[in-house]
N, C-alpha and C positions, 0 to 999 in steps of 0.2 A: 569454641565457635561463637561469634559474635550474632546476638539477636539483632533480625531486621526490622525495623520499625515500620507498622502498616500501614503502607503510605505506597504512590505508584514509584516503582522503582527504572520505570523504562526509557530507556533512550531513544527517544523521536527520531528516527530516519528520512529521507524521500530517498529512494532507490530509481535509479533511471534503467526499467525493464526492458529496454531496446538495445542494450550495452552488455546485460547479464544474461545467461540461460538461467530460465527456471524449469525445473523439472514438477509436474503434476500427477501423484500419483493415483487414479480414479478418474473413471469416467460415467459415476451417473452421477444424481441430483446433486451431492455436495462438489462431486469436481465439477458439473459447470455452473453454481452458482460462484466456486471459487474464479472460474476461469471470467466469469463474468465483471468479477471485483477488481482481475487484475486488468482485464480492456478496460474498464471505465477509467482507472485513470490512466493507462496507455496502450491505444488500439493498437499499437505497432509492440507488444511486448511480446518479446520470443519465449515460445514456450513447447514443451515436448510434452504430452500427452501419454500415459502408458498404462492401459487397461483393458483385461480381456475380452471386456464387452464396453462400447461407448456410444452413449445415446446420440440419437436423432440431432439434437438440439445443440449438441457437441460438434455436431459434424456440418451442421448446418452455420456454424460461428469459421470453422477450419478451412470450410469451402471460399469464404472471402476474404479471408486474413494470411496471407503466407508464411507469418514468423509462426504459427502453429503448426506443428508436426506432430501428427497421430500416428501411436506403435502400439496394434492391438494383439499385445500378450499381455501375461501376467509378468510382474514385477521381478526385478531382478539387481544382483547388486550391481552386475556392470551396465544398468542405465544410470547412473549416476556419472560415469567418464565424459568431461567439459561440462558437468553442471554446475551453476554457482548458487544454487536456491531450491529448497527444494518444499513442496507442499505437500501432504500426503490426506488425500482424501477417500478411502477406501473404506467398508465396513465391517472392516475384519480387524481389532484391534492387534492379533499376533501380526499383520504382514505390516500394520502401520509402526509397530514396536520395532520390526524388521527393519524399515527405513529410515527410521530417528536412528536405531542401533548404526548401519552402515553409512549415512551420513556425518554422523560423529568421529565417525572414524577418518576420514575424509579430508576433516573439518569445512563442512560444508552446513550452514545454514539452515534448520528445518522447523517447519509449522508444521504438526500435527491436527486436521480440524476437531474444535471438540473434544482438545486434550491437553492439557496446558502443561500436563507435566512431561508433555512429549514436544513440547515449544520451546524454542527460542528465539521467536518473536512471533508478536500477534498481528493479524490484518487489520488494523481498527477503519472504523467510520471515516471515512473522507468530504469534506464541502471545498468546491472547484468552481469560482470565478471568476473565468479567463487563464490567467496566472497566477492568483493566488489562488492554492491550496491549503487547507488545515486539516493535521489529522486529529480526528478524538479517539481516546484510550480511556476505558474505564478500569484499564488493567486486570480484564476477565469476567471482573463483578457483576455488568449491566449490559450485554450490548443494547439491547432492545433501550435504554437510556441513552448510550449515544447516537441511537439513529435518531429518536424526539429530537435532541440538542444540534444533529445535522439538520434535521429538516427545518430547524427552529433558523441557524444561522444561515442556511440559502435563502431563506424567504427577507430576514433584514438586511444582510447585505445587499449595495444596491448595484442594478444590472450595468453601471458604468465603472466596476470597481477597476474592470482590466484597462479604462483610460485612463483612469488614478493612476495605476503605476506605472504605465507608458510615459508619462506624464513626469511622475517623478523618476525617473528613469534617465529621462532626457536631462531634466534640470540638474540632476547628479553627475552626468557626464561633463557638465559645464561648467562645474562648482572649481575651482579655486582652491587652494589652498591642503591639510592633510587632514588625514582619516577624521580626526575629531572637530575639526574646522566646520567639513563637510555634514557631519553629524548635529553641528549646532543649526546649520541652516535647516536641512529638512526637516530636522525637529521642530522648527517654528513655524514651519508650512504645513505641518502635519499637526499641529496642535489646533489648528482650525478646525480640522475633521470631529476634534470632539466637541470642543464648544459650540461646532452647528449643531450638533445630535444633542445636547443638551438643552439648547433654544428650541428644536422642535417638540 
């Protein structure tokens, strides 16, 4: 068995949650702050809901979102049939053990909250503006670190950054020439961006 070197080993995604079913398993404090992580970066994310009991605040989010569908029983292996994602925020570590186990089986996708070794990918910290997104990963270590370093980079990014890329976006379409051609251009338009933040 070859040692891993300590270092982040994970492969950055953006997943478009309006295309996949995610399944949530739990419905109090940890599944709607998860349910909350996943509307903020897309309020149109489909998502099924399934726990014996689901709070207020759950239900108050379901009531204006249609891709949410609440099933208020206990867990089961055939709510996983057309899921492609699955979260499991319950406070029962055997039924959350349950859902990583029938997931696997599946091969379907699961985050465990608060349990890394029941993970196969983590929710990390997100900073959103307009179009550009970044995700931070401290890969388990720190979240409380990357939300300082979220909150650190929405406040210097600046609030026209989604006309920057509109912007370059356009002039991209117009460009001439092949993939690397195109690459030498905006690189030279793009090298402005730092030598102003330099100058100021």
């Amino acid at each position: 068995m070859s040692h891993r070197s300590e270092e982040n080993h994970l492969f950055p995604v953006f997943l478009k949650l309006d295309k996949i079913q995610t399944l949530l398993v739990g419905g109090g404090y940890v599944g709607w702050e998860k349910l909350g992580a996943l509307l903020k970066n897309d309020p149109e994310a489909r998502v099924k809901i399934v726990a014996p009991e689901i709070r207020q605040e759950i239900r108050e989010i379901a009531a204006v979102h249609p891709a949410i569908e609440l099933v208020e029983k206990s867990y089961e292996k055939s709510d996983l049939a057309a899921i492609n994602l699955v979260i499991g925020a319950t406070n029962f570590y055997e039924v959350n053990q349950q859902i990583y186990r029938n997931a696997k089986t599946k091969g379907i996708l699961v985050n465990v909250a608060d349990t890394p070794e029941l993970c196969d990918f983590y929710l990390g910290s997100t900073v959103k503006k307009g179009n550009l997104k970044i995700g931070i990963s401290t890969n388990g270590k720190s979240p409380t670190f990357a939300k300082r370093l979220r909150a650190i980079l929405e406040e210097v990014l600046p609030d026209n950054t989604d006309d920057i890329l509109r912007n370059l976006a356009t002039i991209r379409k117009g460009l001439k020439g092949d993939f690397e051609k195109k690459m030498e251009v905006l690189n030279e338009i793009t090298a402005s961006f730092v030598h102003h933040k330099k100058e100021n």
